[in-house]
TORKOL-4160 file (C-alpha; in steps of 0.2 Angstrom, whole numbers, padded with zeros to 4 digits, m for minus):
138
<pt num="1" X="0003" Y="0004" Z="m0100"/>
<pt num="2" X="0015" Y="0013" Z="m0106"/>
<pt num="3" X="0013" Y="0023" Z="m0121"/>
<pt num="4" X="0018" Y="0040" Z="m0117"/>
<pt num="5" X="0034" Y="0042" Z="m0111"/>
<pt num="6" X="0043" Y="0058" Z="m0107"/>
<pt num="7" X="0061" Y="0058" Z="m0106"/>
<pt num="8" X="0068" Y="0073" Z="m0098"/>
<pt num="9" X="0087" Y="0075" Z="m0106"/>
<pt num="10" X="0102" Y="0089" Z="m0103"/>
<pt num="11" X="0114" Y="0080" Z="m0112"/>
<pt num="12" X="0123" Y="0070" Z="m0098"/>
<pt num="13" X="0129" Y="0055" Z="m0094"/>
<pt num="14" X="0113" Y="0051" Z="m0083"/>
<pt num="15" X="0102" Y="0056" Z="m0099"/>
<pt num="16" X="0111" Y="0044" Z="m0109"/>
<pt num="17" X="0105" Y="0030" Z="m0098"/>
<pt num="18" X="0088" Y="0036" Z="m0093"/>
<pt num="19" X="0087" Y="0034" Z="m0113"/>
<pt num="20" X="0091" Y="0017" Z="m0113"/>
<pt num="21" X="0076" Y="0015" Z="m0100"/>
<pt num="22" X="0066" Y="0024" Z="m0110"/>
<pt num="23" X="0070" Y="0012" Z="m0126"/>
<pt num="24" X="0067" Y="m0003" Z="m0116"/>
<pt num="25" X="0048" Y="0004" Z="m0110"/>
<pt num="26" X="0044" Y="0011" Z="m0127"/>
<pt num="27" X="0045" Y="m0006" Z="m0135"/>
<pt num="28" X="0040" Y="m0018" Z="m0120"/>
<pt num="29" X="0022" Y="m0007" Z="m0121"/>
<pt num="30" X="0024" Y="m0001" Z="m0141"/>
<pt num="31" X="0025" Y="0018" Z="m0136"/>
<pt num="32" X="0031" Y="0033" Z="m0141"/>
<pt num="33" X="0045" Y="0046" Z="m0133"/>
<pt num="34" X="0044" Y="0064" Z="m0129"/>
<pt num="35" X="0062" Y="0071" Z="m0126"/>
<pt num="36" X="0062" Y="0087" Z="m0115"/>
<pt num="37" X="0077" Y="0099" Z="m0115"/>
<pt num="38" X="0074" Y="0113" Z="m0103"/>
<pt num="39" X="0084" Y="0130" Z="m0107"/>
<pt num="40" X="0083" Y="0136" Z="m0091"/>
<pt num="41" X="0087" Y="0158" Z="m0090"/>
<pt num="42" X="0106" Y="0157" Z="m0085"/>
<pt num="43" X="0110" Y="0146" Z="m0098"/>
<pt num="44" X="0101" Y="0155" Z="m0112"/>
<pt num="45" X="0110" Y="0170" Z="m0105"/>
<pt num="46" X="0125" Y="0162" Z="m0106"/>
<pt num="47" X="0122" Y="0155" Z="m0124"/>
<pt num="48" X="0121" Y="0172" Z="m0129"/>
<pt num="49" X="0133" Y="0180" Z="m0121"/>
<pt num="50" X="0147" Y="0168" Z="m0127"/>
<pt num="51" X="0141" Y="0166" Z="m0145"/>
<pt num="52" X="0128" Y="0177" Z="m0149"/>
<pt num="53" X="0126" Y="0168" Z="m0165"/>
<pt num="54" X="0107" Y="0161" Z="m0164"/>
<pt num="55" X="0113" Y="0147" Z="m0174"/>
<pt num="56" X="0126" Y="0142" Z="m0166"/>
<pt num="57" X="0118" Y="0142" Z="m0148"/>
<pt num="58" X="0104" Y="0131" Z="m0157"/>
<pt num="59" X="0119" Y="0121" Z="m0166"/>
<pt num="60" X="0128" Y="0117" Z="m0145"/>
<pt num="61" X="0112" Y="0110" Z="m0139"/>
<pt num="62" X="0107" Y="0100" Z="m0153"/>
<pt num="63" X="0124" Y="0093" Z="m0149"/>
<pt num="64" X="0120" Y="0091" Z="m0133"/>
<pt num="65" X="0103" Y="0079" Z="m0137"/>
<pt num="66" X="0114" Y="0070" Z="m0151"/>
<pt num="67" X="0120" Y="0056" Z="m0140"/>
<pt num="68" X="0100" Y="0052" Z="m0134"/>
<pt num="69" X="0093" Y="0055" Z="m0152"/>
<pt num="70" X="0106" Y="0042" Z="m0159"/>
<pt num="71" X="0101" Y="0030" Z="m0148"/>
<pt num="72" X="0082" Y="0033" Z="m0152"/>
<pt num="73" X="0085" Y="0034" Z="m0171"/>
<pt num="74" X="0097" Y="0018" Z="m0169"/>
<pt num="75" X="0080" Y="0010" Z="m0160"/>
<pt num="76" X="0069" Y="0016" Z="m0171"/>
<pt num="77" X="0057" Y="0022" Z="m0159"/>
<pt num="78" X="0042" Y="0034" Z="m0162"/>
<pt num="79" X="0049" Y="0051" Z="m0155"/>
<pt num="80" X="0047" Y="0070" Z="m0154"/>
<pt num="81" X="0061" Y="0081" Z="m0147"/>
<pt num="82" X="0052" Y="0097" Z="m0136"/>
<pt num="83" X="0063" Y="0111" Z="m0132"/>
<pt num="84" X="0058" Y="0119" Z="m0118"/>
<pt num="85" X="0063" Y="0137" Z="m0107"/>
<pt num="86" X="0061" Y="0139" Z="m0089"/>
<pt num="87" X="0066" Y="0131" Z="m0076"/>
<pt num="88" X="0071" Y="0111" Z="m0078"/>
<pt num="89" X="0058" Y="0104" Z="m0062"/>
<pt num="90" X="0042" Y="0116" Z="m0066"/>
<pt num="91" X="0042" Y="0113" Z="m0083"/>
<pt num="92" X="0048" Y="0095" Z="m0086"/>
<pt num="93" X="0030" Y="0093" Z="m0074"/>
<pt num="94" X="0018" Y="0103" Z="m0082"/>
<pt num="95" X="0023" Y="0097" Z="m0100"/>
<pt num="96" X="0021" Y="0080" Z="m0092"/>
<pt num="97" X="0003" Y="0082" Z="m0083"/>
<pt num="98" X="m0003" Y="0094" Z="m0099"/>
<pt num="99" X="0000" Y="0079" Z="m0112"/>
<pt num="100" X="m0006" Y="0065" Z="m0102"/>
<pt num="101" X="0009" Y="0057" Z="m0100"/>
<pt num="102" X="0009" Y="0038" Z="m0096"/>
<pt num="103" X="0027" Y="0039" Z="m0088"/>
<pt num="104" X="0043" Y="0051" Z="m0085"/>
<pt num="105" X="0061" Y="0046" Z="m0085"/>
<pt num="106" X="0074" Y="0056" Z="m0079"/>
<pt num="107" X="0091" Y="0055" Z="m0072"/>
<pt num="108" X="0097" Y="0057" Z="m0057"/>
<pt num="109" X="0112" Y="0073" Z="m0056"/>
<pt num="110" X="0120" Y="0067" Z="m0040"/>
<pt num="111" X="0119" Y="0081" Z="m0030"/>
<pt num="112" X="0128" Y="0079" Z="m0014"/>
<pt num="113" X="0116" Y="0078" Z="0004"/>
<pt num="114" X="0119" Y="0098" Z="0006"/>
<pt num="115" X="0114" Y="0103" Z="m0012"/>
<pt num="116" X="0100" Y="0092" Z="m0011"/>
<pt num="117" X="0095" Y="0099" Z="0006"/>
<pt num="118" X="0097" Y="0117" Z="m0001"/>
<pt num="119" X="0092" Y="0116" Z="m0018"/>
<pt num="120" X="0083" Y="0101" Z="m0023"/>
<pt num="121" X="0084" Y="0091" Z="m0038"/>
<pt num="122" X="0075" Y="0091" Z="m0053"/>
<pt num="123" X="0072" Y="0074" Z="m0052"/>
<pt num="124" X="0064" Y="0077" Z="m0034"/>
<pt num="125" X="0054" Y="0089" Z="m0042"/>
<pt num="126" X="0047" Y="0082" Z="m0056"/>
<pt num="127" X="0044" Y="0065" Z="m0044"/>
<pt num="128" X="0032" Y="0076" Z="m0031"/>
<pt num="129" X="0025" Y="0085" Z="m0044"/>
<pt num="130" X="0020" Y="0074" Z="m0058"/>
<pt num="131" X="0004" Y="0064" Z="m0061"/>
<pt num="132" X="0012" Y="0047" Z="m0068"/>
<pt num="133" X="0025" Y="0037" Z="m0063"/>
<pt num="134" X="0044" Y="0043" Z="m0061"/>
<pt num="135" X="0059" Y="0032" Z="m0066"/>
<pt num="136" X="0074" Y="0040" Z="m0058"/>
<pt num="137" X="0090" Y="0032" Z="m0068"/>
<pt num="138" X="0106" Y="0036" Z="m0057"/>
């Protein structure tokens, strides 16, 4: 039922646990994990700005991912880590509905009522927009 599972990931708390979801499903059904870390344009402006050292912007977000890809490795699930550049909602969907995903997990950010109103969440994004099933960890 679940076999591909895409697990959306920016290196926060809420990632951490969506991981953990992601674990569980992946061995209930035996299926693999796709991790998805969107640079989104201010932060890759940012990166560079700050560091300018390719290797060393690519070093910070490995670092960021480190705490998901520990838990995967520690579970030795069948994964593949995407990095992706846009922005987070848009992409997270159409990696999903191009690689006929079974499932996607995401976290849930927190926004407060107003943000949410004016902005929207990823996780509301990718929830409209994709063609499986959504698992929005808070």
């Amino acid at each position: 039922m679940f076999k591909r599972i895409v697990l959306a990931t920016d290196g926060s708390e809420h990632s951490i646990r969506s991981t953990k979801y992601a674990i569980e499903l992946a061995e209930k059904f035996s299926g693999s994990i796709e991790v998805v870390y969107v640079i989104d344009g201010q932060t890759a402006k940012a990166d560079v700005l700050h560091s300018g050292d390719k290797f060393k912007i690519e070093q910070k977000r490995r670092e960021k991912m480190k705490p998901v890809v520990d838990l995967l490795e520690d579970a030795k699930i069948t994964y593949k880590v995407h990095l992706l550049h846009g922005e987070p909602g848009p992409e997270i969907v159409n990696f999903a509905n191009g690689n006929d995903s079974d499932c996607v997990i995401i976290g849930s950010r927190g926004l407060n009522n107003l943000q949410t109103f004016i902005l929207g969440s990823v996780s509301h994004k990718v929830a409209k927009r994709v063609d499986c099933p959504v698992l929005i960890v808070k």
